[in-house]
C-alpha positions in Angstrom: 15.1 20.3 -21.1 17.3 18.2 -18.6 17.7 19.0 -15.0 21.4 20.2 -14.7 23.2 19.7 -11.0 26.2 21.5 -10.1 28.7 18.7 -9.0 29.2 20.7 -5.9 25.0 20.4 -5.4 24.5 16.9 -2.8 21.2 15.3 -4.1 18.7 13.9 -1.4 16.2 11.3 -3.4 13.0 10.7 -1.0 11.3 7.0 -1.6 8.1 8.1 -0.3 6.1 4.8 -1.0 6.2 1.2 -1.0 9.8 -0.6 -2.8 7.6 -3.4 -5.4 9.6 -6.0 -7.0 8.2 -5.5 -10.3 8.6 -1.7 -10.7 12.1 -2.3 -12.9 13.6 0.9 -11.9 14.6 0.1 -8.1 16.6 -2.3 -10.2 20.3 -1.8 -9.9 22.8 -3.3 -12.2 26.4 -3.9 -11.1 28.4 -0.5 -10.6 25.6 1.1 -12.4 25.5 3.5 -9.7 28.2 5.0 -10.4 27.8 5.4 -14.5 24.9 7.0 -14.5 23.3 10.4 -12.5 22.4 9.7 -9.0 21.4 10.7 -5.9 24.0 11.0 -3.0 21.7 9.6 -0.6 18.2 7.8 -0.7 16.2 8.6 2.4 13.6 5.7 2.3 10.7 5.7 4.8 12.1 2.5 7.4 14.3 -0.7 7.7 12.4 -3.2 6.1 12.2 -0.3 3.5 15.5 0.0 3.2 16.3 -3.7 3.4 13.7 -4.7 0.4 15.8 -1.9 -1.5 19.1 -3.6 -1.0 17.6 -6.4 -2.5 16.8 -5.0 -6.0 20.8 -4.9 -7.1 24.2 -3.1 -6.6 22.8 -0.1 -4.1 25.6 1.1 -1.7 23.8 0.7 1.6 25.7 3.6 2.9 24.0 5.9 0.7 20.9 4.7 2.1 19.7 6.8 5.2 16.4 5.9 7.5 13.8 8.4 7.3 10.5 8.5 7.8 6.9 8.2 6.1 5.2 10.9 5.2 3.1 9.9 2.5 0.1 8.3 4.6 -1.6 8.8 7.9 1.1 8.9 10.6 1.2 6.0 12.6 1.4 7.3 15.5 -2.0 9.0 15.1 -4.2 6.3 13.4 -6.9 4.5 15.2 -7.2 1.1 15.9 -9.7 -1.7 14.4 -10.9 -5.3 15.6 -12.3 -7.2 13.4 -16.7 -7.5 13.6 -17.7 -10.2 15.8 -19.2 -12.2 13.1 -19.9 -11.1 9.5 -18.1 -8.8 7.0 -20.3 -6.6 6.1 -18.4 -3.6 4.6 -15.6 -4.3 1.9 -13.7 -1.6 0.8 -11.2 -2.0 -2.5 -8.3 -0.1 -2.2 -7.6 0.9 -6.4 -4.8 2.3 -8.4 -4.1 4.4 -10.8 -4.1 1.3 -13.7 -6.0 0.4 -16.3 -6.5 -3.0 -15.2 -8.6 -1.1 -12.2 -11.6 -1.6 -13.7 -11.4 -5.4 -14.4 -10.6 -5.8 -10.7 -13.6 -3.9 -9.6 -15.8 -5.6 -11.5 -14.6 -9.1 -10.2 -15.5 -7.7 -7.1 -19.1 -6.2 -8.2 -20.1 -9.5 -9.6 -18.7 -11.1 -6.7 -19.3 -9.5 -3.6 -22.8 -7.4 -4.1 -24.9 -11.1 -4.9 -24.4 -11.6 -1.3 -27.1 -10.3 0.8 -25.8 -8.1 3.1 -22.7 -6.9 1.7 -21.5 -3.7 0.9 -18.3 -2.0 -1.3 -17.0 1.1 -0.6 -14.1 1.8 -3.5 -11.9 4.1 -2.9 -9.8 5.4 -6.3 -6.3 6.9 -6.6 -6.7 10.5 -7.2 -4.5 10.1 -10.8 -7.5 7.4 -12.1 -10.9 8.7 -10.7 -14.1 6.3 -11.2 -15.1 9.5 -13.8 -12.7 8.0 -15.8 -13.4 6.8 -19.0 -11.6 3.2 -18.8 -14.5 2.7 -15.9 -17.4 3.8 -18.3 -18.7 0.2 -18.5 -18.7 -0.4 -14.8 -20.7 3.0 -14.3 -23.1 1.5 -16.8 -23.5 -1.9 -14.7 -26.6 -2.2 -12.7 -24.6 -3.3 -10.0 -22.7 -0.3 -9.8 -26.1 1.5 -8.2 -25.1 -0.4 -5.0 -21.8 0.4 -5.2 -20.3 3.4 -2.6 -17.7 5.8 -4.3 -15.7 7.4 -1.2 -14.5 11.1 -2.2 -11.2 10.5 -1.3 -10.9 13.1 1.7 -9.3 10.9 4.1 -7.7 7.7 3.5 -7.9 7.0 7.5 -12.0 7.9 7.6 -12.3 4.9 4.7 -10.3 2.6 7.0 -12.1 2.9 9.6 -15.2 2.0 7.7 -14.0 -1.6 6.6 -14.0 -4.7 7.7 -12.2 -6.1 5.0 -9.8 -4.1 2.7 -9.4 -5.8 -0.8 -6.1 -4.5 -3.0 -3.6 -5.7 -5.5 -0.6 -2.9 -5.3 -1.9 0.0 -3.5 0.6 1.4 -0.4 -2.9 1.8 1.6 -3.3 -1.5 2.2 -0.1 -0.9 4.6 -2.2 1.3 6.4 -5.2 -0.9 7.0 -3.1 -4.0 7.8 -1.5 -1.8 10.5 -5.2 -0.9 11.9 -5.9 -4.5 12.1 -8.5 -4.6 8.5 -7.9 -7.9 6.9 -6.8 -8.1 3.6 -7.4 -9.9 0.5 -4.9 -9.2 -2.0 -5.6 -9.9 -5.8 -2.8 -11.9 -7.6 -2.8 -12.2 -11.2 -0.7 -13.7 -13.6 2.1 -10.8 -13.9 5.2 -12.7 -13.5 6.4 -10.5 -11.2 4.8 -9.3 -7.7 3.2 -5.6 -7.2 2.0 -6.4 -3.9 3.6 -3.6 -1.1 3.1 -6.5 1.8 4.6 -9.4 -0.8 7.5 -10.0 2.9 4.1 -10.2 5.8 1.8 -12.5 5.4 0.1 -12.3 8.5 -4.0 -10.9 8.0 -3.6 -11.7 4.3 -5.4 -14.0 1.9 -4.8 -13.8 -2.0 -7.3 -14.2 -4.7 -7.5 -14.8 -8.4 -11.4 -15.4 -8.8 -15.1 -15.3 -7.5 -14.4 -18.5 -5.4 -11.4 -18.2 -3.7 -12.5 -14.2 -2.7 -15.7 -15.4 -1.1 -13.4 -18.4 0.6 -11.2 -15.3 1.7 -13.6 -13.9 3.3 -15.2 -16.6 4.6 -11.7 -17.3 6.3 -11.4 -14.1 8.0 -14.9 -14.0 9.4 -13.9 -17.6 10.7 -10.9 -16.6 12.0 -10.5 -17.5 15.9 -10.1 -14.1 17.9 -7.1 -14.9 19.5 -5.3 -16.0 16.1 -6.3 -12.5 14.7 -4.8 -10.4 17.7 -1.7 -12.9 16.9 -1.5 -11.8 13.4 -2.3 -8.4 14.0 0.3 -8.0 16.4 3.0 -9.3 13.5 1.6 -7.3 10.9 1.7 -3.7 13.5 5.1 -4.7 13.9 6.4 -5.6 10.2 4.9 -2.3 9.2 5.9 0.3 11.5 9.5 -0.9 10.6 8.4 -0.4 7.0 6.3 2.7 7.3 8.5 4.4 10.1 6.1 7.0 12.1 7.0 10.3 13.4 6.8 13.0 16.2 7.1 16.5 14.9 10.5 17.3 16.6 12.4 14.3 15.4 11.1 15.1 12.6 12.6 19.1 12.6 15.7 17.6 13.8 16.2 14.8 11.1 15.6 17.4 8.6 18.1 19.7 10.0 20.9 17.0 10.4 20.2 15.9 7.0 20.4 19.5 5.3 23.9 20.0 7.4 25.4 17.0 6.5 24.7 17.6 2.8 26.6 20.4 2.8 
């Protein structure tokens, strides 16, 4: 049964992840806003947030407030990362809850665990575990024996484990370009971009197969010192504009100036 409002009711809309170009309903048509039900005001969580919302269509940027993210691992809290003097050793995938996980992961299997001394630590969404069925043929790869399956307890604790971080849509991946991990994104042939950092390129390589992931990461263990703490520095600064941290009292006091002014 449809959710009924009172028109007297205001209605807050949180935007508690990452704004992708190809989910199709951030899309806004012309002065669709007003034909059809929504929100009176879209808290998203920061200004480059809010700015990759306004473009997606007809949104009236007024109705747009600035919050903050409470999704991931505040910001303000999360430790810090260089990257290892020398070789990548550790390589954690960052998945989603899709069915074209599993392809992914095994481009990555076949791939990374052929080199000696590598390792992969996956870590799944909570929506698509790895007891999943659609990832019954990569449990039944002998390579999957090698393969470390993190239990999901703290998305921070994985982090702080990698070296490398490889993703294709995941919000995460915000989170360990902001601790200074690396990233190798996957890009496929969709004709439209999933990827949550597709505006920062800094600490990022894409990848479509075996070759150009190994010349990823052969790029990144390369990488001069001094040109990483550059990047890094970009990338900390794109994101916490994106992913906008908080302390506990602005946060009570956002929260009570939003509830008044709704009223």
């Amino acid at each position: 049964m449809p959710r009924k409002f009172s028109s007297c009711t205001k209605k807050l809309w949180f935007l508690h992840c990452s704004i992708l170009e190809s989910h199709r309903k951030y899309r806004l048509l012309y002065d669709e806003w007003d034909l059809k039900p929504s929100p009176d005001t879209i808290l998203v969580t920061g200004l480059n947030a809010k700015e990759i919302l306004m473009k997606f269509g007809s949104y009236k940027e007024d109705h747009i407030t600035i919050g903050y993210d409470l999704r991931g691992p505040n910001l303000f809290n999360i430790r810090d990362k260089n990257k290892p003097n020398g070789k990548i050793k550790t390589v954690l995938v960052l998945l989603e809850g899709l069915n074209t996980m599993p392809k992914l992961l095994k481009l990555v299997m076949d791939t990374i665990l052929n080199v000696p001394g590598k390792t992969i630590l996956v870590r799944c969404h909570p929506v698509y575990p790895i007891s999943n069925p659609e990832f019954n043929l990569i449990r039944e790869n002998p390579l999957f024996q090698k393969v470390i399956v993190s239990d999901n307890t703290s998305l921070e604790e994985d982090l702080l484990k990698a070296d490398i971080a490889i993703y294709k849509g995941s919000t995460s991946a915000l989170y360990a370009a902001f601790m200074g991990i690396p990233l190798l994104r996957f890009q496929d042939t969709w004709w439209s971009s999933d990827d949550p950092l597709k505006y920062s390129t800094a600490l990022k390589k894409e990848f479509t197969d075996s070759k150009s992931l190994l010349d990823g990461i052969s790029f990144f263990e390369d990488m001069d010192f001094r040109e990483y703490l550059s990047q890094k520095k970009i990338s900390k600064e794109y994101i916490l504009e994106y992913m906008k941290p908080y302390r506990r009292t602005d946060l009570e006091k956002f929260a009570k100036d939003i509830i008044f002014s709704s009223k």
